[in-house]
N, C-alpha and C positions, 0 to 999 in steps of 0.2 A: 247684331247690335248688342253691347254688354247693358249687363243688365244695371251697371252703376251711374249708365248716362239717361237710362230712362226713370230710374228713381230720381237723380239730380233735375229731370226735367219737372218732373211733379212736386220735388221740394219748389223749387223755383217759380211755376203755377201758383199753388200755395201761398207762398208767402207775398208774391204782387198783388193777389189779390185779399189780404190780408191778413193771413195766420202767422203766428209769430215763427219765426225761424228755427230753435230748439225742439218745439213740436213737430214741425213740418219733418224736422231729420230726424227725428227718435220713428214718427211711425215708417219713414220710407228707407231709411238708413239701417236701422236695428234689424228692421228683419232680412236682412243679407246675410248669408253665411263665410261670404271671404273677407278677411279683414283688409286686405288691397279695394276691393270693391267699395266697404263703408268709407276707407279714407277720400277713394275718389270721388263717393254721392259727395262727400263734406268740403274738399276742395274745391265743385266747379259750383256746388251749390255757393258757399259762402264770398266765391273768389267771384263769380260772375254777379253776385248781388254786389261785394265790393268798387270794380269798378263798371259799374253801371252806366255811369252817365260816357264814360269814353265809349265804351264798346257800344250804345248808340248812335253818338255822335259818328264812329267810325262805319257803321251800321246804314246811317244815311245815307253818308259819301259812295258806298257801294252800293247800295239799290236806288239811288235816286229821288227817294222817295221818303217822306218822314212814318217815323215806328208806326203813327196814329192808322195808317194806310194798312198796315200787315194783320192779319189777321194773329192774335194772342197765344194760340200757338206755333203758329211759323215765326215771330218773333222771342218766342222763349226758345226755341231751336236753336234761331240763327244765334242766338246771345251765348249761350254756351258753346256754338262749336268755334265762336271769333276768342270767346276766354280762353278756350283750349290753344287754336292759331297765335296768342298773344304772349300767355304767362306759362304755358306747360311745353317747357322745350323736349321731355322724355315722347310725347306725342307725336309723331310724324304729322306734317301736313296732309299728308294724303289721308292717312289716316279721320282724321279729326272732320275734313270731310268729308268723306264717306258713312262715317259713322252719322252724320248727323242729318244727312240726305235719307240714311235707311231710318233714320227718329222720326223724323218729315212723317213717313210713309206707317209709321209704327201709330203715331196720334192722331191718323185720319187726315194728313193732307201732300195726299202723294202728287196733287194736282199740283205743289207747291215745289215738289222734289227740284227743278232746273231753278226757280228761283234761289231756294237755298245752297244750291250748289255756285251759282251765277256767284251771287255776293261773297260766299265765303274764301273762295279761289282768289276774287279780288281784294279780300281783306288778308289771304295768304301770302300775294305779291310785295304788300308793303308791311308786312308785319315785323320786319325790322328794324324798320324805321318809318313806325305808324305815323301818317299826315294830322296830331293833334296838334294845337295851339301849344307855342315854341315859349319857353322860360320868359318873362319879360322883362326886357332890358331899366338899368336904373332911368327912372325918371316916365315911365312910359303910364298907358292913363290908366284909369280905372277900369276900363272896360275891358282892357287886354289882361292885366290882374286878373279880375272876376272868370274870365275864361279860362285860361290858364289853370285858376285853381280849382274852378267846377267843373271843367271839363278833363284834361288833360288830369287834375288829382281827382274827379270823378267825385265828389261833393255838391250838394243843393247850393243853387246861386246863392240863396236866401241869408243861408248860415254862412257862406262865403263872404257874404258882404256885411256881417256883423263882424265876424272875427275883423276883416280888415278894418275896419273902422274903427274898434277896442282895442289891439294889438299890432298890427301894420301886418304890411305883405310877411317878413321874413320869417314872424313869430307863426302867421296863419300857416305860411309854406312848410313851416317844422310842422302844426300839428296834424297839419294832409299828409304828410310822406309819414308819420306816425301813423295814422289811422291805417293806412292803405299796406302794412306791415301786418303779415297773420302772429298774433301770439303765439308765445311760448305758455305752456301750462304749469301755471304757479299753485304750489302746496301749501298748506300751512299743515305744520306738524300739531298732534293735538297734545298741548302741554297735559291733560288728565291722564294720559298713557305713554307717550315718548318724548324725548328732547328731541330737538331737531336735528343734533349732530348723528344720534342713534338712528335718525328716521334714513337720513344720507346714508348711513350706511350700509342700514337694511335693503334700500333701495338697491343699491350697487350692487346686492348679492344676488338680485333679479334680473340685474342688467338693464338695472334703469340709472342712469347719470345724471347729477343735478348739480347747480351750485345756487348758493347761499344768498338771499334775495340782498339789494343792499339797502332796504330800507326798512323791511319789516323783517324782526326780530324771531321771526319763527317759521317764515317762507325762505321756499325752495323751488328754483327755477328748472325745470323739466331739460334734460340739452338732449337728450336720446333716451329712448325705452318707451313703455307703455306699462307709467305705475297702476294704469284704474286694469289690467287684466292679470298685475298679479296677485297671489295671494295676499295681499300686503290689505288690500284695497276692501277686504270683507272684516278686516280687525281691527277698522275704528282709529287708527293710527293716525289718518290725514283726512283733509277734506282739499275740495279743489277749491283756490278764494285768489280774485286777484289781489295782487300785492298792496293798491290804493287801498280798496275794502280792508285789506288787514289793518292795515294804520287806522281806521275810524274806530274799529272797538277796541285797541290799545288804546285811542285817544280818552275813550268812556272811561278808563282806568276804575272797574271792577275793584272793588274790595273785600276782604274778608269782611263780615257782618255785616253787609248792606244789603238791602232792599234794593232790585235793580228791577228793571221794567225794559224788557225790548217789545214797543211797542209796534214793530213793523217787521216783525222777523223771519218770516219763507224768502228764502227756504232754509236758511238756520245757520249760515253761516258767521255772522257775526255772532249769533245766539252761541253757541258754541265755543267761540272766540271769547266770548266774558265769561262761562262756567268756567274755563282754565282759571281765572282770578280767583273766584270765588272760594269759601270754605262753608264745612257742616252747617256754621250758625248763619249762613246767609239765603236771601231766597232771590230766587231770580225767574223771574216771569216773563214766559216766551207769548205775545199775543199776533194774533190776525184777524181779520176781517172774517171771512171766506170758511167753510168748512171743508173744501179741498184744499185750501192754500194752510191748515192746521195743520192736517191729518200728513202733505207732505214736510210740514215743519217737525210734526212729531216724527216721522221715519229718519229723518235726517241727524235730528238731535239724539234720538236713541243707537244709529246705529255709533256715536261716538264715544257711548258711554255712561252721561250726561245726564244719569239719573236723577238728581233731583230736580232739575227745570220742571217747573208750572206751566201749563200750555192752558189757553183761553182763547173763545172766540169772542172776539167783542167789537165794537164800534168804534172808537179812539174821538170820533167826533159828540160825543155824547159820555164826557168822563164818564166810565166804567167804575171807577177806582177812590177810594178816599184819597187825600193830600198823603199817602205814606211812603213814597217810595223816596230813598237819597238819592236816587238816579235815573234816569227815562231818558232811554236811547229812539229818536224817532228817523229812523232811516228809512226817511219818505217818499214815497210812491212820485218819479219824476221822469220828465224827459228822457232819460238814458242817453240824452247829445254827449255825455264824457265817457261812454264805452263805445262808441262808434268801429273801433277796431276791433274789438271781440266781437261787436252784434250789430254786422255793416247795415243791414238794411234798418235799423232805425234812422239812418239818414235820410231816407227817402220818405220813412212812412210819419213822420213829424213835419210840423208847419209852425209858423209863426206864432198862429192863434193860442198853439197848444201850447205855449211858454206862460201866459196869463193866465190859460186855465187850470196848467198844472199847480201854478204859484196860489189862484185863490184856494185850492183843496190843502196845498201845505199848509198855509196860516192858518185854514179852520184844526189841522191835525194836529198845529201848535198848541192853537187854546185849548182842545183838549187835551192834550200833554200836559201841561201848565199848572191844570186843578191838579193831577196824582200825584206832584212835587212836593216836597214836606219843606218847609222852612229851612234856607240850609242847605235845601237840595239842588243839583243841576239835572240840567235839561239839555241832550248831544241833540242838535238838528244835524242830521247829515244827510247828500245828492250823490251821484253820480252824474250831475248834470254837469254841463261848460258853462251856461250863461245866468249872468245875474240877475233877472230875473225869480230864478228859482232857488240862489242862493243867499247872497251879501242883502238883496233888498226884501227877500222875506225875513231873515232875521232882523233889519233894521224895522221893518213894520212892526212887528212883534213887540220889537223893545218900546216902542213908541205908545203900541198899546198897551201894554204890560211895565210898569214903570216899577212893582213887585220884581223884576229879572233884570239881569244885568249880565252885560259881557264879561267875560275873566278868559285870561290867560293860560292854558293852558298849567302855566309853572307854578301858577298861585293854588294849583290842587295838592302838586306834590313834586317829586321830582321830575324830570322831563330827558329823556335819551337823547344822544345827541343826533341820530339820525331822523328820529322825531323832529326832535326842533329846528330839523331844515328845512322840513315842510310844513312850517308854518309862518304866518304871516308878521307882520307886525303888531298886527290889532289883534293876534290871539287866533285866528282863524286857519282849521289845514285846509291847504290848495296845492295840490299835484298838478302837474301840468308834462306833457310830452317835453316839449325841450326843455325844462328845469330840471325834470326827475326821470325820465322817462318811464312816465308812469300815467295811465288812463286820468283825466279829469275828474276828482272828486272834491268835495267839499266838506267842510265839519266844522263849529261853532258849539263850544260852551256853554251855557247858559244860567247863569245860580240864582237861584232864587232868594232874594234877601232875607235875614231873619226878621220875623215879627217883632 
């Protein structure tokens, strides 16, 4: 049995029963020595949390029986070797189970070995043309919809039945076949040491291939290679940021001599993204909560170069700070519902509730955002989240309480790119979305704070 199915098996453990998924693969992934091997922990791990809810549903149909009935490890088995039978055509059938019959017997349930074998032969037979819930036709009801797209696009009813209801079936159907698409790995070049056309180049000379992001102005989309294993990757050149994220700290638009505040910055990507702006006479303040969540902000920020960044641990809900800063980026701890496709199992491990509770912690991080503003100054709120809750109705709260702040436009700071101002709203607000941009669900909102 290889040893990438039995790490993928314990990523998998791991994260159902709660650990976040980039941890679960750094400790059982990283320490593999063949690089065929980590790709594989990373594929069956991330592909079998992706689609989850089919490979269940198909899961039942061949034992009979609902998941609740299998014991939690013959159920993590059987889930990975029906991923395998479904999405990995280099894998042989036979293969896939066999391997997964001797995984059975590897985590202590070999009494299990014929059941896993039973079901998975049967989910072999039609894995061609797996018996999920069929496209549904125009005019057809809601409940075949909702199936459809929770099961068959492998999505929470829950979040299925918002989108539809905000968007309609055809917009929700683009953002499921989005989601359910593994990323490509997006760069941002670091303006303090390369242009991005330099960085493309450099790359190519490593035999990594890229092209030119089309919305943000200093990414670069991965098409072959593996830039984080060349030399490239220890000289501060790039950092990995997806493309949405890049537009929210061009959005902050960093100036020479300002005062800037990223009050939400691990692990330092955007932090990083506005030192490029800045110059000598400005200061730019990287803060967190957390003394791990610091300590990896500082690694990250330094290995760019990024010498003068400020780093603080502080509270954000407890101004920290006098009214001085021109600028306070608050890129708030939220749902992650709008990276769903990079970090599949937050679909699963989010609930309704948490859309409330994540929105009450934003608005308190507002007000305190709010007091370190100087007259004059603005205030970036920005999500990764999809729904508004977390977004459009936390700033409208805001503005309500805070009658000192006021929306503005994006164009009213200064100039505006044109690929910028595509994604943005009409009321000033950036919104990515899959089928508009094809770009993860992010958010971002202006904020200035009147003069006295």
């Amino acid at each position: 049995m290889s040893v990438a199915r039995m790490a993928a098996y314990w990523v998998l453990r791991a994260v159902l029963e709660g650990e976040d998924l980039p941890r679960a693969l750094v400790r059982e992934r990283d320490s593999l020595v063949d690089p065929r091997d980590r790709a594989l922990v990373t594929e069956l791990s991330t592909g079998t949390l992706r689609w989850l809810a089919a490979l269940d549903y198909l899961i039942v149909r061949a034992s009979g029986r609902p998941t609740s009935r299998l014991d939690p490890e013959v159920l993590a088995v059987v889930r990975l070797g029906a991923y395998q039978l479904l999405h990995l055509d280099r894998i042989p059938a036979s293969a896939a189970v066999n391997e997964s019959v001797n995984l059975a017997k590897r985590v202590g349930k070999a009494s299990a070995a014929g059941l896993v074998n039973a079901v998975l032969r049967r989910v072999a037979q039609s894995a061609d043309a797996p018996p999920l819930p069929p496209p549904p036709p125009p005019g057809a009801s809601r409940a075949d919809q909702v199936a459809y797209l929770s099961i068959t696009g492998s999505h929470p009813a829950w979040l299925v039945e918002r989108w539809l209801d905000r968007i309609g079936f055809a917009r929700a159907d683009a953002w499921i076949s989005f989601n359910n698409r593994a990323p490509a790995l997006t760069l941002r070049a670091n303006r303090r040491r390369i242009t991005v056309d330099d960085l493309r180049g450099r790359l190519a000379e490593h035999g990594v291939d890229t092209t030119p992001t089309r919305w943000a102005r200093d990414g670069l989309s991965v098409v072959s290679g593996h830039p984080l294993r060349t030399p490239l990757a220890d000289e501060g050149l790039f950092v990995v940021q997806e493309e949405a994220s890049q537009l929210v700290a061009e959005l902050v638009a960093a100036r020479p001599g300002e005062r800037v505040l990223d009050a939400c910055a691990a692990p330092g990507g955007k932090t990083t993204a506005l030192d490029g702006g800045l110059d000598e006479d400005s200061l730019l303040v990287a803060a967190e909560f957390g003394a791990p969540r610091v300590a990896l902000l500082r690694r990250m920020v330094r290995a760019t170069g990024a010498e003068a960044v400020r780093f603080v641990r502080h509270d954000l809900r407890r101004a920290p700070f006098l009214p001085v800063f021109d600028c306070v980026l608050v890129d708030s701890p939220c749902s992650g519902l709008g990276t769903v496709r990079r970090d599949p199992e937050i679909r699963w491990r989010r609930q309704p509730e948490d859309l409330l509770r994540m929105a009450a912690l934003q608005r308190t991080l507002l007000q305190g955002a709010a007091a370190v503003v100087r007259p004059g100054g603005r205030l970036v709120y920005a999500t990764c989240s999809s729904e508004p809750e977390e977004n459009e109705e936390v700033v409208r709260t805001f503005l309500a309480d805070h009658p000192q702040f006021e929306s503005v436009h994006p164009e009213v700071m200064g100039p505006v790119r044109d690929e910028l101002r595509s994604v943005i709203t009409a009321d000033g607000c950036l919104t990515t979305t899959p089928d508009e941009h094809g770009l993860e669900l992010f958010f971002a909102a202006i904020l200035r704070r009147r003069q006295d």
